[in-house]
C-alpha positions as a printed Julia matrix, in Angstrom:
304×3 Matrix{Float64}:
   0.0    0.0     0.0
   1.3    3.58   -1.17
   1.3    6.1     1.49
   1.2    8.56   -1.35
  -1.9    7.54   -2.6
  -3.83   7.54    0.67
  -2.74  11.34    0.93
  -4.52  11.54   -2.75
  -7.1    9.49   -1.47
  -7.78  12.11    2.03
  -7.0   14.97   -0.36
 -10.29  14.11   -2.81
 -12.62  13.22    0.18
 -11.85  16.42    2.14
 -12.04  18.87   -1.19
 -15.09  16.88   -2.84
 -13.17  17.08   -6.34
 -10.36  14.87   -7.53
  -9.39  18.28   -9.8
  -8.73  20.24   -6.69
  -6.96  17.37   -5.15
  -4.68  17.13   -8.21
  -4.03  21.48   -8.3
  -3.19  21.0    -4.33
  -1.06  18.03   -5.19
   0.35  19.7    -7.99
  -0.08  16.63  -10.3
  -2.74  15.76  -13.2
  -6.26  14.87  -12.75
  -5.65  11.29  -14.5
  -3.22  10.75  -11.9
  -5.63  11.17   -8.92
  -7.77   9.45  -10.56
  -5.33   6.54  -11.32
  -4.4    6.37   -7.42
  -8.06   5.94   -6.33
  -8.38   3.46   -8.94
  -5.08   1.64   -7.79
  -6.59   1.57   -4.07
  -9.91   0.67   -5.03
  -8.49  -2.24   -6.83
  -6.29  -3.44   -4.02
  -9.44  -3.2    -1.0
 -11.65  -4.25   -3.93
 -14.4   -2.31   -2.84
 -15.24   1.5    -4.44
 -14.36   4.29   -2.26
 -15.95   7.53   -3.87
 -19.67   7.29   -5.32
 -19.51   8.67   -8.88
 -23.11   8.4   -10.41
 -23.79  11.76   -8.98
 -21.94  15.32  -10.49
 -20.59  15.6    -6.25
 -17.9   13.47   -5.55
 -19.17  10.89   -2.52
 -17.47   8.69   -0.24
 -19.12   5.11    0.03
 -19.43   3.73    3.22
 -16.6    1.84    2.63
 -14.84   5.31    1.78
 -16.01   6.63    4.85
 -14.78   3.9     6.73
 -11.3    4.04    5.27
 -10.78   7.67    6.03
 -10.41   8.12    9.8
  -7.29   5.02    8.97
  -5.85   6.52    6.62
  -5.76   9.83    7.95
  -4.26   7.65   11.02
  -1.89   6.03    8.81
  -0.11   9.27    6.78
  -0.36  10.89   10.37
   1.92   8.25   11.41
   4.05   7.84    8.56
   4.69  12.22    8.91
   5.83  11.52   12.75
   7.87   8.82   11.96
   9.51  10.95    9.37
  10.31  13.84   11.94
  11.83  11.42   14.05
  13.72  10.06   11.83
  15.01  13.5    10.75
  15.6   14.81   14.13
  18.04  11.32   14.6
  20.45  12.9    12.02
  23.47  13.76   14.49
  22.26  12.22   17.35
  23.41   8.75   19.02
  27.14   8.19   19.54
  30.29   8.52   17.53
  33.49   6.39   19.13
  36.46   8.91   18.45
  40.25   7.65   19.26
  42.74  10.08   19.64
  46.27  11.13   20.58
  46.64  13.37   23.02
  48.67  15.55   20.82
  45.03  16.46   20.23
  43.79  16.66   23.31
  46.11  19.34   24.74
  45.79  21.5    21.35
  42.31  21.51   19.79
  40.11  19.26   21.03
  38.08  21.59   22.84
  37.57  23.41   20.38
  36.48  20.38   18.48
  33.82  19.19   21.01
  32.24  22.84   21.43
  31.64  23.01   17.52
  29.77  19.54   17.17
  28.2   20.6    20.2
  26.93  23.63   18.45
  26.49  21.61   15.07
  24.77  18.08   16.56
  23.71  19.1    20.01
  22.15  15.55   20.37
  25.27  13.57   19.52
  27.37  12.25   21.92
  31.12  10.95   21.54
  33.0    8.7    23.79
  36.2    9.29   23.85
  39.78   7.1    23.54
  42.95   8.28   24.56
  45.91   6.06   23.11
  49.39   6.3    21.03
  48.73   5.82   17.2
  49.61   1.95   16.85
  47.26   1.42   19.92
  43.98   3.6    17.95
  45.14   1.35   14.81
  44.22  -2.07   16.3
  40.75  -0.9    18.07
  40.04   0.93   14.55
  40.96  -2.22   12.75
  38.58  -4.34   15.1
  35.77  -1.99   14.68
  35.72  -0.38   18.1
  36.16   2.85   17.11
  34.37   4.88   14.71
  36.63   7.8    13.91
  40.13   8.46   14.83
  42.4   11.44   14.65
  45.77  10.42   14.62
  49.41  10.68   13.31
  49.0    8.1    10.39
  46.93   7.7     7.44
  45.23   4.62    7.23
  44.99   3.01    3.4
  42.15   0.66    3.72
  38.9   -0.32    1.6
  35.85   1.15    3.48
  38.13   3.59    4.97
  38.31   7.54    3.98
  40.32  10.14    5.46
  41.2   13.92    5.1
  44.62  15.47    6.19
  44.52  18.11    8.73
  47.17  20.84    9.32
  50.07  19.41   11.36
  50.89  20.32   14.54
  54.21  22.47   15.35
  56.85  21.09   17.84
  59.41  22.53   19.9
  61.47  22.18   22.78
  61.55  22.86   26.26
  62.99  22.77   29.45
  62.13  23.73   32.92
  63.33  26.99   34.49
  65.51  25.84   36.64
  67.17  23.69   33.77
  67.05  26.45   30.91
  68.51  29.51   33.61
  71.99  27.08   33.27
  71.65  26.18   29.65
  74.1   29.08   27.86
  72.86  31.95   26.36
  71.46  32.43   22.38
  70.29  29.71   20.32
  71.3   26.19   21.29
  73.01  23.69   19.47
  72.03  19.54   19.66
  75.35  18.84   21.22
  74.02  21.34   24.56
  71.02  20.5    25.0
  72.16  16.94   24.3
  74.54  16.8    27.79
  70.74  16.7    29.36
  68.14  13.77   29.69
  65.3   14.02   27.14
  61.85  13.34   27.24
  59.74  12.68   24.32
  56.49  10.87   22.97
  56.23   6.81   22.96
  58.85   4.65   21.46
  58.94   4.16   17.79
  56.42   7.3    17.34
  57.58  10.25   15.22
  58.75  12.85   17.41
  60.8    9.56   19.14
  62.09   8.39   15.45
  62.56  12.81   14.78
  64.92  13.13   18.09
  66.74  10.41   17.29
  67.72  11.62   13.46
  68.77  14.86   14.87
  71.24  13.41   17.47
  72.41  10.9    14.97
  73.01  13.71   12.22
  75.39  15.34   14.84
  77.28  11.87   15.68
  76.2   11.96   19.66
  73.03   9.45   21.42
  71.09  11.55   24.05
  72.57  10.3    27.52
  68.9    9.56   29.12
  65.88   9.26   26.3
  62.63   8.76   28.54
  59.74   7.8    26.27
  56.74   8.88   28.15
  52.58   7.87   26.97
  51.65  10.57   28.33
  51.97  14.77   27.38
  50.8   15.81   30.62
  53.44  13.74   32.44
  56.23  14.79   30.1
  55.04  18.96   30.88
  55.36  17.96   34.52
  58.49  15.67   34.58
  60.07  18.83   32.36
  59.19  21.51   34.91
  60.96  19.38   37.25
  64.23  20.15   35.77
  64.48  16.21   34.64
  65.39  16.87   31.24
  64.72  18.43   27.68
  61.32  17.72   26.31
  59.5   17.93   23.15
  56.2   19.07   23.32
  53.44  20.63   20.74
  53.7   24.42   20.7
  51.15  25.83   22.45
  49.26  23.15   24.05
  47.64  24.06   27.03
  49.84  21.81   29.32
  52.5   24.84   28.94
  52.38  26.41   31.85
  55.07  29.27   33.24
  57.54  26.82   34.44
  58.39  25.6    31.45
  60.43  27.62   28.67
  60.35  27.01   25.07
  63.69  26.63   23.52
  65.63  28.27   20.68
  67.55  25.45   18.64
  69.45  25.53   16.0
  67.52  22.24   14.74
  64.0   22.17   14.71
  61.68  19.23   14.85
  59.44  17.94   11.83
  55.72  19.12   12.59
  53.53  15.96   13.67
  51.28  15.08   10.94
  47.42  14.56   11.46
  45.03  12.61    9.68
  41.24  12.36   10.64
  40.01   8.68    9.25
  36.8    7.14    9.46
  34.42   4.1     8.32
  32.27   4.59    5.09
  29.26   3.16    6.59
  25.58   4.41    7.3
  26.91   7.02    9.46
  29.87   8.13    7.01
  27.81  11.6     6.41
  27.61  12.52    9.91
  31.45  11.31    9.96
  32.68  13.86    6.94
  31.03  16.87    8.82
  32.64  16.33   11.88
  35.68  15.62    9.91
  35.66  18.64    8.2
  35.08  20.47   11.65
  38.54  19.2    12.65
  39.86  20.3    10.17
  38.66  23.73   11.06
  39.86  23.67   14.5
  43.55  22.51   13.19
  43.68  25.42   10.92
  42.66  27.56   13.32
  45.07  26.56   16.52
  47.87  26.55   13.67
  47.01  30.13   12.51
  47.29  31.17   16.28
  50.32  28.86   16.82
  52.13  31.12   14.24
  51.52  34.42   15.8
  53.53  33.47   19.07
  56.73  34.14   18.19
  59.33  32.06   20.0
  60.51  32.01   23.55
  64.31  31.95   23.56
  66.4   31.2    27.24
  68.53  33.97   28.71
């Protein structure tokens, strides 16, 4: 049974003419007429009474009405729910926390503002570890430091995030004056991101280029923990430029060797939900551009 053609059919009872029914529905008089024909052929029973030059409703017209008014009432709420669903439910989003300390604020308050029914749960975890849950569906969406090639699987790049070095106050006030060289800051311990990940695989390259190993290279999960073990005075760290776990006790360096940005991909599935997944994709990359475009007007902090 056509929804559509009990419409046509309430339309033509309620204006007494199937030629106002088919000006209101904006379609030809031989197609109302077809559509009471079509559902007077499936109930088998005649609906309007045409012997008479006013259109009629049979008794078994009359008795169809209140339903089907019922029925297209129904079908037009079921609609508006299913509209008002569009950004609602839950999107899993993994993350580094590269992101977290940068623009992921920002993030949340704009698909707050865009899908204020949609929640997102949240994971925390190095690249490789947001690979495997992605790759056994557990996550939805991830942004993260590499791209993932993969059939079902789209992605956008977003602007990379600057890094730089610091140290804590105490450290940097006996570090010597003017830009740094690897070799100085090298006579330290550094801290950096998680084994194997790129700002790691970066430091490494830069110390090997200059023919020396760091002394002490702690590889830490978490950003937070490096900001606090670096205000300690327990080494050199490498951090994302303005993140908002730099606080006053720390003090960015000025090196003569400066670290690759850290790349960042958002990647999602190409299911049902990939629409939804796009826009908030494309949000990101809003918030990226926008943190980098800020990041660039701080000019550098240099030790005394």
């Amino acid at each position: 049974m056509n929804t559509r053609f009990l419409d046509t059919f309430i339309r033509v009872a309620s204006l007494g003419s199937f030629r106002a029914a088919a000006q209101q529905l904006n379609v030809s008089q031989a197609a109302v007429s077809s559509r009471i024909s079509a559902l007077e052929t499936e109930f088998d029973t005649p609906l309007f009474d045409r012997e008479h030059h006013e259109i009629r409703l049979t008794a078994a017209g009359a008795m169809m009405l209140d339903k089907a008014q019922r029925v297209v009432a129904a079908e037009l709420d079921l609609r508006k729910v299913m509209n008002s669903s569009v950004g609602s439910g839950r999107v899993r989003l993994g993350l580094v926390s590269s992101v977290v300390h940068t623009w992921l604020c920002d993030l949340i308050a704009q698909v707050a503002t865009a899908f204020p029914q949609l929640e997102l749960e949240l994971t925390v975890e190095p690249t490789s570890n947001l690979s495997t849950q992605f790759e056994r569906g557990t996550l939805d969406m991830l942004l993260t430091t590499d791209e993932t090639l993969a059939e079902g699987v789209s992605s956008i790049s977003l602007l990379p995030l600057e890094l730089a070095w610091y140290a804590g106050t105490a450290l940097a006030s006996k570090l010597p004056a003017g830009r740094l060289s690897i070799p100085q800051i090298g006579r330290h311990p550094l801290i950096t991101f998680t084994r194997k990940s790129r700002p790691y695989l970066a430091t490494l390259e830069l110390f090997n280029a200059h023919g020396i190993r760091p002394p002490v290279l702690h590889c830490v999960t978490s950003l937070a923990a490096i900001a606090r073990l670096t205000e300690r005075g327990l080494g050199v760290a490498t951090l994302p430029r303005d993140s908002d776990i730099i606080s006053d006790a720390l003090v960015r360096l000025d090196l003569d060797a400066s670290l690759p940005t850290l790349p960042l991909y958002c990647i999602w599935r190409e299911t049902s939900d990939a629409p939804l997944f796009r826009e908030i994709a494309q949000l990101a990359a809003t918030c990226a551009q926008m943190h980098g475009e800020a990041s660039r007007d701080n000019k550098p902090v240099k030790t005394s």
